[in-house]
N, C-alpha and C positions, 0 to 999 in steps of 0.2 A: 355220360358217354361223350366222347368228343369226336370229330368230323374222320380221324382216320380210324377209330374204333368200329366207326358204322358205316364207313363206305369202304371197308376193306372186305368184306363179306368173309373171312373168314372163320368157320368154326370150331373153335377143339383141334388148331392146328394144319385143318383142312387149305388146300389151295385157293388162291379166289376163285371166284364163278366164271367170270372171263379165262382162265388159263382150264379149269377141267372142264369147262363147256365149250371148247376153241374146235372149229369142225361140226357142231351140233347144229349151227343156228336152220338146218334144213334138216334133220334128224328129229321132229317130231317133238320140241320144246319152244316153247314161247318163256318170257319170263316177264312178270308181274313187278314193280315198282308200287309199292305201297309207302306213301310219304306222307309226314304231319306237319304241315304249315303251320305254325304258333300264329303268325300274322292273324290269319285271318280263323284262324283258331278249327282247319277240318283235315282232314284225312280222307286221301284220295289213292286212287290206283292207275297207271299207265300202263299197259303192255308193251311189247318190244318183240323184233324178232331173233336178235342174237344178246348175248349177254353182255357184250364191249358198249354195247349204246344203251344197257339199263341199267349199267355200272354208270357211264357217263351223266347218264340223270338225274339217277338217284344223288350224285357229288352234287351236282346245281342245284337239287332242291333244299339243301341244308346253309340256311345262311342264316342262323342263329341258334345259338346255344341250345334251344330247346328244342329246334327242328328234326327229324329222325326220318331216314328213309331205310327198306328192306328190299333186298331182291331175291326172287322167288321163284327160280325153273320149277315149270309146270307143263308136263305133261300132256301134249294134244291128244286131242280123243279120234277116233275113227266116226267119220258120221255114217248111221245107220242107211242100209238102204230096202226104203219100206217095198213087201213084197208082193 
């Protein structure tokens, strides 16, 4: 996979995350940046609150061929409240 394969986040045709998630970043999604540094050989996660700055991340973390980043709109939960 090469750098615009996987920081384009599109899939099956789909739009990117920034353009269907434009409006949401207070709509109850956070989105998850999950990325594989080869350097130093681990896999980490970063959160975000809108999708334009976990798109921008996820592009900075890939600086070598083997590097790979994902982003991941995820669902915020309502926190309980005990009774």
């Amino acid at each position: 996979m090469n750098r615009e394969q996987i920081n384009s986040t599109e899939v099956n045709g789909a739009e990117p995350l920034a353009a269907a998630n434009a409006g949401h970043a207070t709509g109850g999604q956070e989105f998850h940046v999950t990325f594989y540094n080869s350097r130093h050989g681990r896999v980490s996660t970063e959160i975000f609150d809108d999708a334009a700055s976990a798109e921008r991340f996820a592009d900075r973390m890939i600086c070598d061929e083997d590097d790979w980043a994902i982003v991941d709109p995820v669902p915020l939960q309502q926190n309980r409240i005990a009774a």
